[in-house]
LOTILO-782817 format. One record per residue (C-alpha): x, y, z; residue in three letters. Coordinates in steps of 0.001 Angstrom, whole numbers, padded with zeros to 6 digits, always signed. Each point is the difference from the previous one (the first is absolute). Example, Ala and Ser with C-alpha at 12.3 -4.5 7.8 and 13.67 -1.06 7.14 Angstrom:
% residues 2
+012300-004500+007800ALA +001370+003440-000660SER 
***
This chain:
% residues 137
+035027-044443+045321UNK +001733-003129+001049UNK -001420-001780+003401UNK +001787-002122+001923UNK -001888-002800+001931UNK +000900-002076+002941UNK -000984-002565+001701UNK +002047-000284+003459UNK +000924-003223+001286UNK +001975-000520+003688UNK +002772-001126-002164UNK -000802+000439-003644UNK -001490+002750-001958UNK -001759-000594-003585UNK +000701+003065-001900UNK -002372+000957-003405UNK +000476+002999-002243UNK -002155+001915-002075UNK +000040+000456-003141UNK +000275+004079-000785UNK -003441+000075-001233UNK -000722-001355+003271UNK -002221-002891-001783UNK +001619-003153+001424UNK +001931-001187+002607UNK +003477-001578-001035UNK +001697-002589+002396UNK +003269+000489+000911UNK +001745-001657+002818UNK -000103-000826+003860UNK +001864+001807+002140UNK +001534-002126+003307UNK +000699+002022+002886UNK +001493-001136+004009UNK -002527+002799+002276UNK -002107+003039-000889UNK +002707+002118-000236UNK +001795-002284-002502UNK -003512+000263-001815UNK -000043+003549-000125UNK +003258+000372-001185UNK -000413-002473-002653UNK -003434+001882-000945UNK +001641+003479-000307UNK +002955-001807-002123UNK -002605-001008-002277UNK -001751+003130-000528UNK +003030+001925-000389UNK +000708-002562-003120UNK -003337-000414-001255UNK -000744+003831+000424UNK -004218-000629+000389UNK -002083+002903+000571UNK -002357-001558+002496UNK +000033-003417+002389UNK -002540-002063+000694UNK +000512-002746+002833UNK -002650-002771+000630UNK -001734+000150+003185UNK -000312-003170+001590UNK -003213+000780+001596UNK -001714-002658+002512UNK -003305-001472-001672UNK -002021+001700+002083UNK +001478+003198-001114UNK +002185+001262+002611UNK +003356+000348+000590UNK +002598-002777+001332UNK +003811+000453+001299UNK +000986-001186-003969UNK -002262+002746-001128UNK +001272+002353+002715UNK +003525-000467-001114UNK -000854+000594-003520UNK -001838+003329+000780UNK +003689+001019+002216UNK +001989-000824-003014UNK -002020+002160-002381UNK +000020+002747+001980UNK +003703+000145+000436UNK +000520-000623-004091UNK -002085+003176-000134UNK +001967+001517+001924UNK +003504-000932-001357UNK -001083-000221-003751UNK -001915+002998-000018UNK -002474-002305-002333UNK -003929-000331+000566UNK -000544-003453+001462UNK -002999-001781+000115UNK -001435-003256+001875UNK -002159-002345-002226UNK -001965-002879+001986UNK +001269-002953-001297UNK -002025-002656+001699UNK +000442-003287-001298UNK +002227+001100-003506UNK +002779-002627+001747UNK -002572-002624-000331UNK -001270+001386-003597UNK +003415-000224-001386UNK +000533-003354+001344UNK -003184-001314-001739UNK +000886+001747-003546UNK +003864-001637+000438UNK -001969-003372+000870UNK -002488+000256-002734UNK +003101+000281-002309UNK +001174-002955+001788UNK +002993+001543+000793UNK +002464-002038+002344UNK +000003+000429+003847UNK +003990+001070+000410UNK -000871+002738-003361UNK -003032+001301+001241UNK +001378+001025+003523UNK +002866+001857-001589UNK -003340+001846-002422UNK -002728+000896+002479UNK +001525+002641+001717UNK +000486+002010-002686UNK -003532-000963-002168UNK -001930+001142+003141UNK +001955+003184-000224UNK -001175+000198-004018UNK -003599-001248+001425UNK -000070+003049+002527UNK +001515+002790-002164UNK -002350-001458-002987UNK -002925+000926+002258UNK +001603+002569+001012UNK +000062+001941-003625UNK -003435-001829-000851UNK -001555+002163+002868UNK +001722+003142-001305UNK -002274-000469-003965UNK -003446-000340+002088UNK 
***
């Protein structure tokens, strides 16, 4: 079973693949996108050539738990990749993996310029790895 995991930016998407053991969490790229409707479009584009049996989006959940407009528009988008893709889609809170992948890319004192073309897509391994960690509990 191969997951795909994604953590959804305004205008850039980290995308993270599973391996088909559904073990680990592979990085893969960042996806750019002009709107949510570019965003979706890009995001059904991707499944159709990654062909994942499940999606798991981060959640970008306030710190006191509830739900912002960034989180709102998150939930929207899932639903209508449901929809389209026909593909269970899940929502995975993924408070502060942005700032957990920025201090692992700093700890390997990677470069500003690098790490801001990395993070996006290590946050998306970082919430699909905790993702498929939940799943052996």
């Amino acid at each position: 079973m191969r997951i795909l995991g994604l953590d959804i930016g305004e205008k850039r998407t980290g995308v993270a693949l599973s391996d088909e053991l559904g073990i680990t969490a592979q990085p893969m790229d960042t996806i750019e996108a002009k709107g949510t409707d570019d965003m979706e479009k890009k995001v059904l584009d991707l499944i159709k050539r990654l062909n994942p049996d499940r999606i798991v989006m981060g959640l970008p959940r306030n710190m006191d738990g509830s739900i912002g407009p960034r989180a709102q528009a998150v939930l929207s988008l899932a639903e209508r990749v449901r929809e389209k893709s026909g593909l269970p889609v899940e929502t995975w809170d993924e408070r502060l993996s942005t700032v957990e992948a920025e201090r692992v890319l700093m700890s390997a004192q990677m470069g500003r310029k690098k790490r801001k073309k990395v993070t996006d897509t290590l946050s998306a391994v970082l919430i699909l790895q905790g993702y498929l960690d939940s799943l052996k509990l």
